[in-house]
mmJSON file of the N, C-alpha and C atoms, coordinates in Angstrom:
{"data_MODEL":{"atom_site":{
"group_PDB":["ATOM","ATOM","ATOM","ATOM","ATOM","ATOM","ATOM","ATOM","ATOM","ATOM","ATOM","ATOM","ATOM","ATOM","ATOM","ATOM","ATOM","ATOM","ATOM","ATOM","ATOM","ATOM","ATOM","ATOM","ATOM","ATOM","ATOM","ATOM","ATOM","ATOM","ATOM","ATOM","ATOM","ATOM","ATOM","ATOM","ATOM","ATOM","ATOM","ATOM","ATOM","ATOM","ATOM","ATOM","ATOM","ATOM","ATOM","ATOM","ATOM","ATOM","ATOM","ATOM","ATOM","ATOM","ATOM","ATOM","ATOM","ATOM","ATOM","ATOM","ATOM","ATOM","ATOM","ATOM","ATOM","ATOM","ATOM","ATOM","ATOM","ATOM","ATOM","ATOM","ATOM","ATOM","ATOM","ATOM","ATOM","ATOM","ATOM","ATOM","ATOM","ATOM","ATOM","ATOM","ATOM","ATOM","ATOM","ATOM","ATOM","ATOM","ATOM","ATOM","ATOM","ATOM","ATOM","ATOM","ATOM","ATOM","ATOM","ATOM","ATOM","ATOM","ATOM","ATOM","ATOM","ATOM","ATOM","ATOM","ATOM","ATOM","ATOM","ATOM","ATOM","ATOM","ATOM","ATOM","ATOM","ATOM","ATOM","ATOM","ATOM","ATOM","ATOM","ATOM","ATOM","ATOM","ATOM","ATOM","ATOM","ATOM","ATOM","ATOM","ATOM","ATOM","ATOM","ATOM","ATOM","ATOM","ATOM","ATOM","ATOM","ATOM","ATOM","ATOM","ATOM","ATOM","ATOM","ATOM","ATOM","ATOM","ATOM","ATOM","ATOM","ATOM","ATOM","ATOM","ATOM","ATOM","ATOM","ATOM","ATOM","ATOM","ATOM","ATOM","ATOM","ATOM","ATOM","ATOM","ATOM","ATOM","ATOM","ATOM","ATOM","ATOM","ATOM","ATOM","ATOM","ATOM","ATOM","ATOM"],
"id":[1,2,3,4,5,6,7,8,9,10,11,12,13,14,15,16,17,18,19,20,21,22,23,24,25,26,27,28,29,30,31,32,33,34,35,36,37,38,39,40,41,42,43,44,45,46,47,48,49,50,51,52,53,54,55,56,57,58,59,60,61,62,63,64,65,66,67,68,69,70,71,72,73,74,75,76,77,78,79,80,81,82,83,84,85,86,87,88,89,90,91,92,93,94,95,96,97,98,99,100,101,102,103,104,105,106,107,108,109,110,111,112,113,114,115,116,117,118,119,120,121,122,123,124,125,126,127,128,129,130,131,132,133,134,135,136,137,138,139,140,141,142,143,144,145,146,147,148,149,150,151,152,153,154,155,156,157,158,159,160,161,162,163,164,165,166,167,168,169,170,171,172,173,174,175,176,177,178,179,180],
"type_symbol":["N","C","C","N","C","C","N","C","C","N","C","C","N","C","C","N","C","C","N","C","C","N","C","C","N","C","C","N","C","C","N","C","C","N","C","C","N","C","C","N","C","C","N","C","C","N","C","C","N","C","C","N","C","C","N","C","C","N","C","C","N","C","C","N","C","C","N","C","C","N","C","C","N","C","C","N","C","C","N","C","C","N","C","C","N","C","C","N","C","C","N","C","C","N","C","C","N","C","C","N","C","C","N","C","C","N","C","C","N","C","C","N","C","C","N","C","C","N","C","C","N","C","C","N","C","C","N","C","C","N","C","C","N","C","C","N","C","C","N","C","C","N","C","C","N","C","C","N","C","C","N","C","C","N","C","C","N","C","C","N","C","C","N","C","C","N","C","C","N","C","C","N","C","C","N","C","C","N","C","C"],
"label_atom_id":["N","CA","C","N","CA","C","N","CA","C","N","CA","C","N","CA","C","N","CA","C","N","CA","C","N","CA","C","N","CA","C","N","CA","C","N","CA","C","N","CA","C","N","CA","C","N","CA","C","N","CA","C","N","CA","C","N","CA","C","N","CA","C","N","CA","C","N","CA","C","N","CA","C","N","CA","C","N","CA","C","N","CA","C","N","CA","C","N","CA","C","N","CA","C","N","CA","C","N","CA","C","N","CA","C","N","CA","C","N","CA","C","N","CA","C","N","CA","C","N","CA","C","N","CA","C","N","CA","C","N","CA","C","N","CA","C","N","CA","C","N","CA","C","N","CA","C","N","CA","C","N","CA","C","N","CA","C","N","CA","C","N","CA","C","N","CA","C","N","CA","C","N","CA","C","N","CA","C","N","CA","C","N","CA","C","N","CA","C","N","CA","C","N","CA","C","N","CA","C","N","CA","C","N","CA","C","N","CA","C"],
"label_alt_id":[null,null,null,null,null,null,null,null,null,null,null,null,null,null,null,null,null,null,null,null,null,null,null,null,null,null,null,null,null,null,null,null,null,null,null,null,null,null,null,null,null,null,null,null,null,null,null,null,null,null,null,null,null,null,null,null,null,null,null,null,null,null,null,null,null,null,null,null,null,null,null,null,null,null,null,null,null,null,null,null,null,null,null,null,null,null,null,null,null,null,null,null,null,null,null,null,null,null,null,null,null,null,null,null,null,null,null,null,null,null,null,null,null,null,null,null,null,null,null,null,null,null,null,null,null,null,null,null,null,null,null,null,null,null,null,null,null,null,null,null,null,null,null,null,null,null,null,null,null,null,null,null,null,null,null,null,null,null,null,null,null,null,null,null,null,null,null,null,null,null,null,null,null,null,null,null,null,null,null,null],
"label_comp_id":["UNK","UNK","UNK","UNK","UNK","UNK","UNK","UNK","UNK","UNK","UNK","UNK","UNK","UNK","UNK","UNK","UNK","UNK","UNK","UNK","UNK","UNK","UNK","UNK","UNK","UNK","UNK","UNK","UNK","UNK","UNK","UNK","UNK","UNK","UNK","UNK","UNK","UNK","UNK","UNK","UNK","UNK","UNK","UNK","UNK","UNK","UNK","UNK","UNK","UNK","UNK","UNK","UNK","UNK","UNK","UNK","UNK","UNK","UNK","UNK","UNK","UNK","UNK","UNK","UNK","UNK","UNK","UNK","UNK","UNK","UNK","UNK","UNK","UNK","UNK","UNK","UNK","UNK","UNK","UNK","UNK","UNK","UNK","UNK","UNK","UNK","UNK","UNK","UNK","UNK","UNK","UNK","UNK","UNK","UNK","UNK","UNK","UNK","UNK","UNK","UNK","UNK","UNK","UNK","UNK","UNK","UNK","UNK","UNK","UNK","UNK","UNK","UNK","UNK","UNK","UNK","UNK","UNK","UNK","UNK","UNK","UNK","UNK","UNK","UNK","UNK","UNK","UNK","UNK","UNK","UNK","UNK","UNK","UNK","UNK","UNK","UNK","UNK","UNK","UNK","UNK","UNK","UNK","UNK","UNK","UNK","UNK","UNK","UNK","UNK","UNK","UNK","UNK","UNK","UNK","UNK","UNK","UNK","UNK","UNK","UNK","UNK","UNK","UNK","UNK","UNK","UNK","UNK","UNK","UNK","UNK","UNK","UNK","UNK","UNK","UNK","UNK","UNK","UNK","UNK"],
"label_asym_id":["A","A","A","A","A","A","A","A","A","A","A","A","A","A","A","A","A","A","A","A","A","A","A","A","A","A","A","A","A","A","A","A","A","A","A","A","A","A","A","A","A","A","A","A","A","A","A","A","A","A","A","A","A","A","A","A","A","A","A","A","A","A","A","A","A","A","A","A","A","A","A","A","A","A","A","A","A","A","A","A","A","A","A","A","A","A","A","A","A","A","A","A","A","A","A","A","A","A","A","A","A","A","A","A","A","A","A","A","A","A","A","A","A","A","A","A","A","A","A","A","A","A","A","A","A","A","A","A","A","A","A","A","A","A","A","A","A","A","A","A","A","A","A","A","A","A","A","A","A","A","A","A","A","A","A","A","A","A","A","A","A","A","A","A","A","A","A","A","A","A","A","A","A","A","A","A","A","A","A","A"],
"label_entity_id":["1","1","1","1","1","1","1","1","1","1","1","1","1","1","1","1","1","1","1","1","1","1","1","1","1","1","1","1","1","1","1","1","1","1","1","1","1","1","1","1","1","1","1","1","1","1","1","1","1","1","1","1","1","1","1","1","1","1","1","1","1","1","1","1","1","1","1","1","1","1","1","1","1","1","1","1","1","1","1","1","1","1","1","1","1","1","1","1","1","1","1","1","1","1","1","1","1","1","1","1","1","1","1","1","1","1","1","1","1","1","1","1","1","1","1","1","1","1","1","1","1","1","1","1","1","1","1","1","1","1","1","1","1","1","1","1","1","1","1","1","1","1","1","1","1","1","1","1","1","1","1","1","1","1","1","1","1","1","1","1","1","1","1","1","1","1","1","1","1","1","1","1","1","1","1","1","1","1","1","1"],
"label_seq_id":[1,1,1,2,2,2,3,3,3,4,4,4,5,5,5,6,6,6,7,7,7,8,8,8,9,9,9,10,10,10,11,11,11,12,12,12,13,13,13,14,14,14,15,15,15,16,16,16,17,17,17,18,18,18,19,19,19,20,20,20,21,21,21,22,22,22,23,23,23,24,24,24,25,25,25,26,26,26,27,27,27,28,28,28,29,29,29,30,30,30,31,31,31,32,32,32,33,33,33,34,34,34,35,35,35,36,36,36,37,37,37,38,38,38,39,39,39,40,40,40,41,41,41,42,42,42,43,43,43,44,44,44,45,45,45,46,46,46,47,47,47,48,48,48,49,49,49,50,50,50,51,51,51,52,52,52,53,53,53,54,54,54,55,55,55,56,56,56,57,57,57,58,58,58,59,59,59,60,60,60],
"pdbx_PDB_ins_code":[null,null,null,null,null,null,null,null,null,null,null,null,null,null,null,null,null,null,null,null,null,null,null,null,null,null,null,null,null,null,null,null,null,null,null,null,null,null,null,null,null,null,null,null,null,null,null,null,null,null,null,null,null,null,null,null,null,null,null,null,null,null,null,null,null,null,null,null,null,null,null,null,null,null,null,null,null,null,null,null,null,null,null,null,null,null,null,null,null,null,null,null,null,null,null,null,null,null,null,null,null,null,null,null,null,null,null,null,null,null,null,null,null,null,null,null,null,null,null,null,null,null,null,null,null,null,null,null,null,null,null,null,null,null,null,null,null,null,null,null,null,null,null,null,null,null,null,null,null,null,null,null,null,null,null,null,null,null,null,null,null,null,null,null,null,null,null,null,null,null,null,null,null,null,null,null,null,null,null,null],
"Cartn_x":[-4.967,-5.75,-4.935,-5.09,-4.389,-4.628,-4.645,-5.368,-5.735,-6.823,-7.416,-8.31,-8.72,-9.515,-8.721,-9.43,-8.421,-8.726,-7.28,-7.349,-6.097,-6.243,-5.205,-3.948,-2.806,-1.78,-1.364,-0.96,-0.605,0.662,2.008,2.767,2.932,3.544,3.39,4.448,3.503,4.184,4.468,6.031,6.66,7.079,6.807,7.406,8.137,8.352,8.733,10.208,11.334,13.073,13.12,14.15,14.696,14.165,14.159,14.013,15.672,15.929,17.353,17.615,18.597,18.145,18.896,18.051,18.13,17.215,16.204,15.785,14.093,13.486,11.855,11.134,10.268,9.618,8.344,7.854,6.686,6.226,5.022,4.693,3.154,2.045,0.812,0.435,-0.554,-0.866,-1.911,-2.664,-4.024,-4.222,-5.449,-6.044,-6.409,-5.631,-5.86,-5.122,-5.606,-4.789,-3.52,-3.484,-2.653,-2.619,-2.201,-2.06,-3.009,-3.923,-4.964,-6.195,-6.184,-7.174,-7.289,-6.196,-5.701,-6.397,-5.621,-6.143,-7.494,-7.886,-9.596,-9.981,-9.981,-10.744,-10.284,-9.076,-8.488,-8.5,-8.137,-7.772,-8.491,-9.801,-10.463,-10.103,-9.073,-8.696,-7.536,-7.325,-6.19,-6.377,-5.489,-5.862,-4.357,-3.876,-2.828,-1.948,-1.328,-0.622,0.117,2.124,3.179,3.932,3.819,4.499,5.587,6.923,8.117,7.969,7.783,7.743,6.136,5.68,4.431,3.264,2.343,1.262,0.229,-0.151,-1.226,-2.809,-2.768,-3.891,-4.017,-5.304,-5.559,-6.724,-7.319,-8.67,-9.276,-10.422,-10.545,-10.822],
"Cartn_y":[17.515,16.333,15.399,14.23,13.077,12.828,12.439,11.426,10.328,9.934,8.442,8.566,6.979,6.629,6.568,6.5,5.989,5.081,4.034,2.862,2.284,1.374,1.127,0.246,0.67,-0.341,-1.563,-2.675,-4.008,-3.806,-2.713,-2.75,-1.546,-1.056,-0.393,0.615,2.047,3.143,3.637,3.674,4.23,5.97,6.729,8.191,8.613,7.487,7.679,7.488,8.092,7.963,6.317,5.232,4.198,3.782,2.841,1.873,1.441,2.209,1.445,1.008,-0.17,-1.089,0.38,-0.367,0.81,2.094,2.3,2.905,2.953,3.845,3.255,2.72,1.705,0.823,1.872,1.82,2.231,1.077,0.691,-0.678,-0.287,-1.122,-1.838,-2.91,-3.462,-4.998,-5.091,-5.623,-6.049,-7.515,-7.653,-8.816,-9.389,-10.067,-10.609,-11.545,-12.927,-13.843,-14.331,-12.679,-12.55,-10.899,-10.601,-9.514,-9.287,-9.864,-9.896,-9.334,-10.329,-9.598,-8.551,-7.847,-7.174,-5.632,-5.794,-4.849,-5.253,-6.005,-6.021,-5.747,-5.971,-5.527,-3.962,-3.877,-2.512,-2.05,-0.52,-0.354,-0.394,-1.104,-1.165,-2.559,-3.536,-4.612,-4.103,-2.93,-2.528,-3.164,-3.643,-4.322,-3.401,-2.915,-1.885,-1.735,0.209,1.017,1.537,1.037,1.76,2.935,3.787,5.049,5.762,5.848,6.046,5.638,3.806,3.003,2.684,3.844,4.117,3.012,2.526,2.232,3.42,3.532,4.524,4.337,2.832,2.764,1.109,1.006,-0.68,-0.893,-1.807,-1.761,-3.44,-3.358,-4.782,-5.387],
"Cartn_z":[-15.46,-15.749,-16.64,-16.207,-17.141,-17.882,-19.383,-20.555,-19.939,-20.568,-20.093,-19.363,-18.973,-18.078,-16.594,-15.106,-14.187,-14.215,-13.875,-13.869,-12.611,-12.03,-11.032,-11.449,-11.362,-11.721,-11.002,-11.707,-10.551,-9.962,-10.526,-10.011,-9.045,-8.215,-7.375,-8.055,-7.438,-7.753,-6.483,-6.26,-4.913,-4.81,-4.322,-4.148,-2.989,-2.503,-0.96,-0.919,-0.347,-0.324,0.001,-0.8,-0.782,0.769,1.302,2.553,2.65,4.168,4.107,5.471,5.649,6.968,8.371,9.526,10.452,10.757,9.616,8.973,9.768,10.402,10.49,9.423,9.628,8.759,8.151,7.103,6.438,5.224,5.933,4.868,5.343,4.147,4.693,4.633,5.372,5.287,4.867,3.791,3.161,3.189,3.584,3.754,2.386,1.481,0.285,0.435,-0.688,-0.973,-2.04,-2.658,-3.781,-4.581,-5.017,-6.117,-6.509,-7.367,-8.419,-7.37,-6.843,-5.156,-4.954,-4.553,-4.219,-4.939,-6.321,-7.435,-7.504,-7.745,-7.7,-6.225,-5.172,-4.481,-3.464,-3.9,-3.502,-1.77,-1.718,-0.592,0.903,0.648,1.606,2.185,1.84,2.02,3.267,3.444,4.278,5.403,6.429,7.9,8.908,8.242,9.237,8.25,8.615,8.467,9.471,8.705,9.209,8.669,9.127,8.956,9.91,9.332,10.483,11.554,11.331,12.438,13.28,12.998,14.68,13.702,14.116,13.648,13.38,12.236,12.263,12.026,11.286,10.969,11.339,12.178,12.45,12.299,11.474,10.728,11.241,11.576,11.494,12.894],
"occupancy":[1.0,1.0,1.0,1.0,1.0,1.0,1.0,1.0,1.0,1.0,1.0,1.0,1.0,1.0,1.0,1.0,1.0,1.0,1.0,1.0,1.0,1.0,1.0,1.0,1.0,1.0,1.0,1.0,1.0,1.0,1.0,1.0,1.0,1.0,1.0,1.0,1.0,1.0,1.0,1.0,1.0,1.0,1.0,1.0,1.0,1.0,1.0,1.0,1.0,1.0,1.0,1.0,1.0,1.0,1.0,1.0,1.0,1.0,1.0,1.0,1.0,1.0,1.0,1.0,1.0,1.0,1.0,1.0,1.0,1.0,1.0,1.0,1.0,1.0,1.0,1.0,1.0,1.0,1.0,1.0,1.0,1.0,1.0,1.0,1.0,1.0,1.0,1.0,1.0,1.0,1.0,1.0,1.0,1.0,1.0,1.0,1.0,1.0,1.0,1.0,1.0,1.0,1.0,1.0,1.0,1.0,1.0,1.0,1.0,1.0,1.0,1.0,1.0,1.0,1.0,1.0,1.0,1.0,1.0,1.0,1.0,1.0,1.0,1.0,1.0,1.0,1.0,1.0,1.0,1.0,1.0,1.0,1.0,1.0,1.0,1.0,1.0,1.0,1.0,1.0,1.0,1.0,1.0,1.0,1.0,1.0,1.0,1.0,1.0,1.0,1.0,1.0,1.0,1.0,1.0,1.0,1.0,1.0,1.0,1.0,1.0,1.0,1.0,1.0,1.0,1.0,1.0,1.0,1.0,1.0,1.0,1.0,1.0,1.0,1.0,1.0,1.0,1.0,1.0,1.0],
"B_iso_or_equiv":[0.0,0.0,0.0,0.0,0.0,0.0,0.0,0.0,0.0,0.0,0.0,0.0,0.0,0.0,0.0,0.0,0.0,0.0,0.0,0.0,0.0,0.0,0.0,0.0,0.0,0.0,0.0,0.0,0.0,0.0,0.0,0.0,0.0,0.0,0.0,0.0,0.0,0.0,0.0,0.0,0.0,0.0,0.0,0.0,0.0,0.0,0.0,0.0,0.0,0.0,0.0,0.0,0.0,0.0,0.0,0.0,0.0,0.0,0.0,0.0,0.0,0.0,0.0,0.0,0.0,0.0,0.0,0.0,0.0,0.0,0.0,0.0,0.0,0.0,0.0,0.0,0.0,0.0,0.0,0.0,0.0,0.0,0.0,0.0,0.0,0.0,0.0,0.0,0.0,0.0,0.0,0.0,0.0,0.0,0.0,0.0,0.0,0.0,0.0,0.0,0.0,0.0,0.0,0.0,0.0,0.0,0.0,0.0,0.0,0.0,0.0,0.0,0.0,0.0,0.0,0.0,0.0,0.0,0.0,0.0,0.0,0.0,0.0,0.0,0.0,0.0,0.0,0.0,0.0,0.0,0.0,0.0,0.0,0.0,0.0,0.0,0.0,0.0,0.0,0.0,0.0,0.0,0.0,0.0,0.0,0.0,0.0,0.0,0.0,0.0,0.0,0.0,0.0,0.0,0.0,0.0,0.0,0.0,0.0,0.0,0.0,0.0,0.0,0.0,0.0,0.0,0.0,0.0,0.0,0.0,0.0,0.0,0.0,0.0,0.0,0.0,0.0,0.0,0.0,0.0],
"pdbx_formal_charge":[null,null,null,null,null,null,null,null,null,null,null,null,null,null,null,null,null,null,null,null,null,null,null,null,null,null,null,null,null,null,null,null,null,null,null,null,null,null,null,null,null,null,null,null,null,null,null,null,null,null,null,null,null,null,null,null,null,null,null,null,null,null,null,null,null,null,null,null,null,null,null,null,null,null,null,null,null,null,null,null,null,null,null,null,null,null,null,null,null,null,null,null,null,null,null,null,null,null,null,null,null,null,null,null,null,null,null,null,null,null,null,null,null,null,null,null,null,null,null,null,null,null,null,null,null,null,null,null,null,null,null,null,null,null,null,null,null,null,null,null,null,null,null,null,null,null,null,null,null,null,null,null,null,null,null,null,null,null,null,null,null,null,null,null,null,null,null,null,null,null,null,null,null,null,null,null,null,null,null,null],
"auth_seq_id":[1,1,1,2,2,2,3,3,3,4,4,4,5,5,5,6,6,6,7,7,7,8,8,8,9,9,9,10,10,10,11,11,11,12,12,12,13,13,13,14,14,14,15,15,15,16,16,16,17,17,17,18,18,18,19,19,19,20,20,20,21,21,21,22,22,22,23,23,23,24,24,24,25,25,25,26,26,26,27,27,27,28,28,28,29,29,29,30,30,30,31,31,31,32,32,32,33,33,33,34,34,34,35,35,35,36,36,36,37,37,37,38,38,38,39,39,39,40,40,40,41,41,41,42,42,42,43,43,43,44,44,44,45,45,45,46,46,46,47,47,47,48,48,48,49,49,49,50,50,50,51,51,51,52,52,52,53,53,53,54,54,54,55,55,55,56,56,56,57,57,57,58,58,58,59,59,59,60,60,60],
"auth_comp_id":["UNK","UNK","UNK","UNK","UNK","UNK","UNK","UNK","UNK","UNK","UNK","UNK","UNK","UNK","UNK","UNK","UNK","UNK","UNK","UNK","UNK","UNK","UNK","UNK","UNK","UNK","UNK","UNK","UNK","UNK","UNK","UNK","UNK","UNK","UNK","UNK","UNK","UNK","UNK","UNK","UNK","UNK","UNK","UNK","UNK","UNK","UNK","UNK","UNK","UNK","UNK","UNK","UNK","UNK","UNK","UNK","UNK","UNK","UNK","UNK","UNK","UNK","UNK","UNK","UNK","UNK","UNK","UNK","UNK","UNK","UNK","UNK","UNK","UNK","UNK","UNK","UNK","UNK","UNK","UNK","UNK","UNK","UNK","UNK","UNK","UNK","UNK","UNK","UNK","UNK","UNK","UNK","UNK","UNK","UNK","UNK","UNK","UNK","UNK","UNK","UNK","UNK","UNK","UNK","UNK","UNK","UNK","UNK","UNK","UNK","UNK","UNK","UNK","UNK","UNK","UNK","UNK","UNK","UNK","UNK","UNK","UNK","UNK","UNK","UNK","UNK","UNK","UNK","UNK","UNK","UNK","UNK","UNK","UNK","UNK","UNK","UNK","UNK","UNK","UNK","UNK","UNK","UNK","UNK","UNK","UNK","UNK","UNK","UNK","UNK","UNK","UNK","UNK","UNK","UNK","UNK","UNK","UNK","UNK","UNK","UNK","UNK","UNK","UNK","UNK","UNK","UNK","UNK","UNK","UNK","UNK","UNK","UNK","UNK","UNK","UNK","UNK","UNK","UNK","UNK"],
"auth_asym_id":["A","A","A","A","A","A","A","A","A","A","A","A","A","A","A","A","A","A","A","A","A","A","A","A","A","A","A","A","A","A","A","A","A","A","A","A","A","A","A","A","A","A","A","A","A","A","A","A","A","A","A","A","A","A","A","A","A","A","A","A","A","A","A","A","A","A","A","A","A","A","A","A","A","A","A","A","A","A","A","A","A","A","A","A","A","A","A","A","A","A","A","A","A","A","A","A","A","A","A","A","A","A","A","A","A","A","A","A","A","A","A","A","A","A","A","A","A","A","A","A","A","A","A","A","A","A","A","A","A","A","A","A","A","A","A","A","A","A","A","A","A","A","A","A","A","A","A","A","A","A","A","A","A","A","A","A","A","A","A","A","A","A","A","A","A","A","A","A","A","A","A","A","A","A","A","A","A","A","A","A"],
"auth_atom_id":["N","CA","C","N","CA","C","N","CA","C","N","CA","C","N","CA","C","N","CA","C","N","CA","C","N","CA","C","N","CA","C","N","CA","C","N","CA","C","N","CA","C","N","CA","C","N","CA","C","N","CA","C","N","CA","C","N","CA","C","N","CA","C","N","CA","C","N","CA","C","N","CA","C","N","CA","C","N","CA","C","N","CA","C","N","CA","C","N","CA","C","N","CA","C","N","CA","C","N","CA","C","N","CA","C","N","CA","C","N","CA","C","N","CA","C","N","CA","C","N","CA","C","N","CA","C","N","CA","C","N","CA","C","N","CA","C","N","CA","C","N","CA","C","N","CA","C","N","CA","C","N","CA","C","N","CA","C","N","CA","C","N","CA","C","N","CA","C","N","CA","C","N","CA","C","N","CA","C","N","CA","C","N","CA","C","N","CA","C","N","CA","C","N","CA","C","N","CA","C","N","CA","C","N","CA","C","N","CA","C"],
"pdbx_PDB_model_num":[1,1,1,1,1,1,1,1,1,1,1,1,1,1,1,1,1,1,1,1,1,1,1,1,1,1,1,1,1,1,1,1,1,1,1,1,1,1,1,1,1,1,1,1,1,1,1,1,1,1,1,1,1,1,1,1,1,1,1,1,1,1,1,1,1,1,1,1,1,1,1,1,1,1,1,1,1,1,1,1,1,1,1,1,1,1,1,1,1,1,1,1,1,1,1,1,1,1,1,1,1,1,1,1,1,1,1,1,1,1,1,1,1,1,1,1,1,1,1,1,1,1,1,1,1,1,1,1,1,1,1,1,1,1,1,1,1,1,1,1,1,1,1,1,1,1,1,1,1,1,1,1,1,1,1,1,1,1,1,1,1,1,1,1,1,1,1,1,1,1,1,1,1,1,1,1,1,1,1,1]
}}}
């Protein structure tokens, strides 16, 4: 268990090996108009997920 409250960070925490060109793509796309959005209205803003290239998730 962590100390604290949970709380979400604005900057992104990555665990995933470097992105290097040539490489399959892994990104997501959220339907927000900025950052702040973003963190406030969180991951239900998702509109598609890439993972080693394939699409996995298309919302919307």
């Amino acid at each position: 268990t962590l100390p604290g409250p949970a709380s979400f960070s604005p900057v992104p925490l990555v665990l995933l090996p470097a992105l290097a060109a040539g490489k399959p793509a892994r990104f997501a796309v959220f339907d927000v108009p900025d950052r702040a959005a973003l963190v406030r209205e969180g991951a239900s803003t998702c509109v598609a997920t890439v993972v080693g290239g394939r699409l996995v998730y298309r919302g919307r």
